[in-house]
C-alpha positions in Angstrom: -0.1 0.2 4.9 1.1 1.2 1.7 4.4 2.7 3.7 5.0 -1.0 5.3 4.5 -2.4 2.0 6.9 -0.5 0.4 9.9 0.5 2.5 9.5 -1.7 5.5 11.3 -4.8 7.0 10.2 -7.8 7.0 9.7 -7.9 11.1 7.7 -4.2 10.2 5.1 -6.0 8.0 4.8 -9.3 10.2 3.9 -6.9 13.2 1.8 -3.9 11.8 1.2 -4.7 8.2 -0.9 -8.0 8.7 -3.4 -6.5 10.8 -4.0 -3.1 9.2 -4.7 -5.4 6.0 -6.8 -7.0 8.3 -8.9 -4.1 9.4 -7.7 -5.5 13.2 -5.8 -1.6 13.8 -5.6 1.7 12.5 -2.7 4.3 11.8 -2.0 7.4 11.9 0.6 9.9 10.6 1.8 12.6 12.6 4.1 14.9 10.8 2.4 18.9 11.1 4.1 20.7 14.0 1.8 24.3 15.4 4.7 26.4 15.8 5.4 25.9 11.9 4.8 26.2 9.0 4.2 22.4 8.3 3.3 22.6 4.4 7.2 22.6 3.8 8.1 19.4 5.5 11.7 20.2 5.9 10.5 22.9 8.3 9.4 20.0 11.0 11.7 20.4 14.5 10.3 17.5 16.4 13.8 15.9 17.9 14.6 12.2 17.8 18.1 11.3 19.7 19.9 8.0 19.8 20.4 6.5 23.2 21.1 3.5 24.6 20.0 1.1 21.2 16.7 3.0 21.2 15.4 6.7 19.9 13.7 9.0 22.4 11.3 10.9 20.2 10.4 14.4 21.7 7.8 16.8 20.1 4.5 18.7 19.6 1.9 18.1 16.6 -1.7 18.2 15.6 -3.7 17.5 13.0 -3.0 13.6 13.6 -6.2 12.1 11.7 -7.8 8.8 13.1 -5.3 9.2 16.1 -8.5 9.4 18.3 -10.0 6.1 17.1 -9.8 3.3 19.9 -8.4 1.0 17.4 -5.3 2.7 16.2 -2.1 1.4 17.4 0.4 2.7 15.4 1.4 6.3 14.7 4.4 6.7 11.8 6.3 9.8 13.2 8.3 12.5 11.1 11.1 14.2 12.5 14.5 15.7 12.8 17.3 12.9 13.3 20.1 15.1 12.3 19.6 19.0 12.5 23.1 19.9 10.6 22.4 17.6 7.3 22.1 18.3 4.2 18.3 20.4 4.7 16.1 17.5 3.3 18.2 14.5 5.3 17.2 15.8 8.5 14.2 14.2 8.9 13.4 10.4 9.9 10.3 8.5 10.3 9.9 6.0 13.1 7.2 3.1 13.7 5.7 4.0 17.1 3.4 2.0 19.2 0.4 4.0 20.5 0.8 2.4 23.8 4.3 3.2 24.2 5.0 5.7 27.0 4.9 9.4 26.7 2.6 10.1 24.2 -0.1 12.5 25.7 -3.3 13.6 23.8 -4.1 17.1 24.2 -7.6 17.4 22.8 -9.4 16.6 19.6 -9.4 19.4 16.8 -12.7 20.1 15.0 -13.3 21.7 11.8 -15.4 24.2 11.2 -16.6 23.5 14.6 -17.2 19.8 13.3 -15.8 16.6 15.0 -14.6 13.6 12.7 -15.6 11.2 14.8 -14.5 8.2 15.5 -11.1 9.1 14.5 -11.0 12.7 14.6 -7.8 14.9 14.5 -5.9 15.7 17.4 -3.4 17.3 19.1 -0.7 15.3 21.1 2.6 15.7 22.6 5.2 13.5 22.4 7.4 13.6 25.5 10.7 11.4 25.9 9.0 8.7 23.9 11.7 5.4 23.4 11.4 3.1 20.2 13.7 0.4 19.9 16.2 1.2 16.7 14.5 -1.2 14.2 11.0 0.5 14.6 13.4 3.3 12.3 11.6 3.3 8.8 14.1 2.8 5.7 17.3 4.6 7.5 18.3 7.7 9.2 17.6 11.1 7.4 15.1 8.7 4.3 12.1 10.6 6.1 11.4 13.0 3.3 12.4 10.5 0.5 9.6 8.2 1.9 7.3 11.2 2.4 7.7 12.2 -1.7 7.4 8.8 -2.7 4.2 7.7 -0.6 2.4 11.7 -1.6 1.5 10.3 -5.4 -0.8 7.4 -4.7 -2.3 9.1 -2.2 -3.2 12.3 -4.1 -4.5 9.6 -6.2 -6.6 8.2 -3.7 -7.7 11.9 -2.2 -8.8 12.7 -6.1 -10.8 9.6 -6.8 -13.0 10.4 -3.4 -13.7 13.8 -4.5 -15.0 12.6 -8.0 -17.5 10.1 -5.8 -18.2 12.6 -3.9 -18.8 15.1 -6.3 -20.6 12.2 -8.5 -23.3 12.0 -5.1 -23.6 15.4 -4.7 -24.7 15.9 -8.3 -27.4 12.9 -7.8 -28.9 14.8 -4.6 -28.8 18.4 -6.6 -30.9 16.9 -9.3 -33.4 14.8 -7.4 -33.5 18.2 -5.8 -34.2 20.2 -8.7 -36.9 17.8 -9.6 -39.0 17.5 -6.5 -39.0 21.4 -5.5 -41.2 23.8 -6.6 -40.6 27.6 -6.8 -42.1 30.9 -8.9 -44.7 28.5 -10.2 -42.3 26.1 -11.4 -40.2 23.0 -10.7 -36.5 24.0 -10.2 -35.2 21.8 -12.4 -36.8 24.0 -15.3 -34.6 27.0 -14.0 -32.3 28.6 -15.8 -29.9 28.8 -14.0 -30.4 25.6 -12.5 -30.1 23.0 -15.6 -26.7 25.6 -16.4 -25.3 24.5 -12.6 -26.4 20.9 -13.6 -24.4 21.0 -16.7 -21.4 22.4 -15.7 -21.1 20.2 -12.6 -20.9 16.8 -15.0 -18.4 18.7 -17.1 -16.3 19.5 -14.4 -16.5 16.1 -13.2 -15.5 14.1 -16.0 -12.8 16.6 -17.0 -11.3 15.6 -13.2 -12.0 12.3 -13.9 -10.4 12.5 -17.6 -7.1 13.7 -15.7 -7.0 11.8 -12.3 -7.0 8.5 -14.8 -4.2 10.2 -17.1 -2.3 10.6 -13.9 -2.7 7.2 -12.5 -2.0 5.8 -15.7 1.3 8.0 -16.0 2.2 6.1 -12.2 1.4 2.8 -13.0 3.5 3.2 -16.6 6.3 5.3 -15.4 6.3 5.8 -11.9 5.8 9.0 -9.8 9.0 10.7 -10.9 7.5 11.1 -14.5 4.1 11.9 -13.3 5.1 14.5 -10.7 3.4 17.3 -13.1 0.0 15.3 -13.5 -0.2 14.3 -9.8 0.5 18.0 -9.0 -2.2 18.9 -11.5 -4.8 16.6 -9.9 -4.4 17.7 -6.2 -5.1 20.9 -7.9 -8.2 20.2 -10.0 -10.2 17.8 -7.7 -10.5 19.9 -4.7 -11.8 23.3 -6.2 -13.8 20.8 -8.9 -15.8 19.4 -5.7 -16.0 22.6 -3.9 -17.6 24.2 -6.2 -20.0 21.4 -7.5 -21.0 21.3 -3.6 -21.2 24.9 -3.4 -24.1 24.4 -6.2 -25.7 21.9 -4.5 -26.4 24.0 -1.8 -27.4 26.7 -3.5 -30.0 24.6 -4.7 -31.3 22.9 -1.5 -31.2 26.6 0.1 -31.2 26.7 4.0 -31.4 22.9 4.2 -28.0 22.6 2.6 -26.4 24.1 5.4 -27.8 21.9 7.8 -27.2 18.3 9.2 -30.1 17.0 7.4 -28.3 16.7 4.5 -24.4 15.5 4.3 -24.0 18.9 2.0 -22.2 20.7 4.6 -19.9 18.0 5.7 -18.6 17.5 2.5 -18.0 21.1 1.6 -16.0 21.3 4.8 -13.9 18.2 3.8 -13.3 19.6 0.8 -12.0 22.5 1.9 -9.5 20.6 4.0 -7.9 19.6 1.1 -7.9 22.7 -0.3 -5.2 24.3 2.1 -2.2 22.9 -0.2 -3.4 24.1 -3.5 -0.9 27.2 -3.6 1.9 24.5 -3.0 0.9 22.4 -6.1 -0.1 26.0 -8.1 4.0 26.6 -7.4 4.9 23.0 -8.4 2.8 22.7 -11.3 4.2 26.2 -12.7 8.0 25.4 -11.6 7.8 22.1 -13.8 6.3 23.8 -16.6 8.7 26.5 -16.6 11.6 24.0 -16.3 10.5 21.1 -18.7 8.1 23.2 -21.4 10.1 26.3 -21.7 
């Protein structure tokens, strides 16, 4: 939605941006390729070609979250326009109907042997696929352009769910700790308990304390300036979360690995988001060394 809103035409948002503000369709996004490395987005080979007044859109990629859901109709698809440009004007994005021809779901991906149902994440070719010209987002080889400039408010929104989430998981660790017994006494006069307690609404409100500075820096100054505090946030809020969770458990013992509780879910969603931290470590220290030197 927030793509349409700000880099589509006006025909884009009268067709797909009414009803996703609706909550009458879903998207998806389908940018990470399995043969590589997908974290570097200039690395994506998925081929679009002009012919005829439309593209024909040919390639392989997984990961596509809510792709499964019945009610998404449109997938926004990243990839290589023009394979001799400059290296980050290669890539494209396209507008592309879920019901358009050629697009062949493989299977749906778990996690940690979890589904994410109803949307899930799955893997889907993308075989000789034809959009019409105008379903072309912003212009030929703007693809990474839009990709930077949609990645801050998102991180933003990623962060804010962690702090919820971690803000939840602290409420069941304490009713927790106050309604278990153990070694002749309730947990929540443990040691080492009340010290997990303690450090988990630390951690939380220094995330919080920076996820607002960041979002503040954005709404002031735009995501150029805020690069570094954006960067800093995607790093913070996952490993905050994970290891608040990772508490939690500790503390609810065998039945925080279970179902029973929602423990185990959210420790493996966290550590979804975990997989890019090394990329933000090696943005955060590349902008300090540039701009704080």
């Amino acid at each position: 939605m927030e793509l349409l809103v700000r880099y589509g035409t006006e025909e884009q948002k009268a067709r797909w941006l009414i009803p996703l503000l609706q909550g009458k369709a879903r998207s998806c996004f389908a940018m990470t390729e399995p043969q590589v490395a997908s974290s570097d987005a200039t690395n994506i080979e998925s081929s679009i070609r002009e012919e005829d007044g439309f593209y024909i859109i040919s390639g392989h990629k997984w990961w596509i979250t809510g792709i499964l859901d019945p009610r998404c109709q449109l997938c926004v698809f990243m990839g290589k326009t023009d394979p001799h440009a400059p290296r980050h004007q290669q890539q494209s994005m396209f507008l592309v109907p879920m019901d358009t021809p050629g697009i062949k779901i493989i299977r749906p991906l778990t996690v940690y042997g979890l589904e994410d149902a109803p949307g899930g994440h799955g893997e889907v070719l993308f075989e000789q696929v034809r959009v019409p010209k105008e379903n072309m987002v912003l212009g030929p080889g703007r693809g990474f352009e839009i990709l930077l400039g949609q990645l801050g408010s998102g991180r933003i929104h990623h962060c804010m769910r962690l702090i919820g989430c971690s803000e939840r998981v602290l409420a069941l660790m304490k009713a927790r700790a106050k309604s278990r017994v153990a070694f002749g006494k309730p947990l929540i006069e443990q040691g080492t308990v009340l010290a997990d307690i303690a450090l988990s609404r630390v951690e939380i409100e220094q995330t919080r304390l920076l996820v607002l500075k960041a979002a503040h820096v954005m709404d002031v100054a735009g995501n150029k300036v805020g690069a570094l505090d954006i960067a800093m946030i995607k790093m913070v809020a996952p490993s905050m979360a994970s290891r608040v969770i990772d508490r939690a458990i500790q503390v609810f013992g065998a039945a925080g690995l279970s179902s029973d509780h929602p423990l185990a879910q959210f420790f493996v969603g966290v550590r979804v988001l975990r997989l890019a931290d090394q990329v933000h470590q090696r943005s955060v220290a590349k902008m300090e060394l540039k701009h704080r030197s």
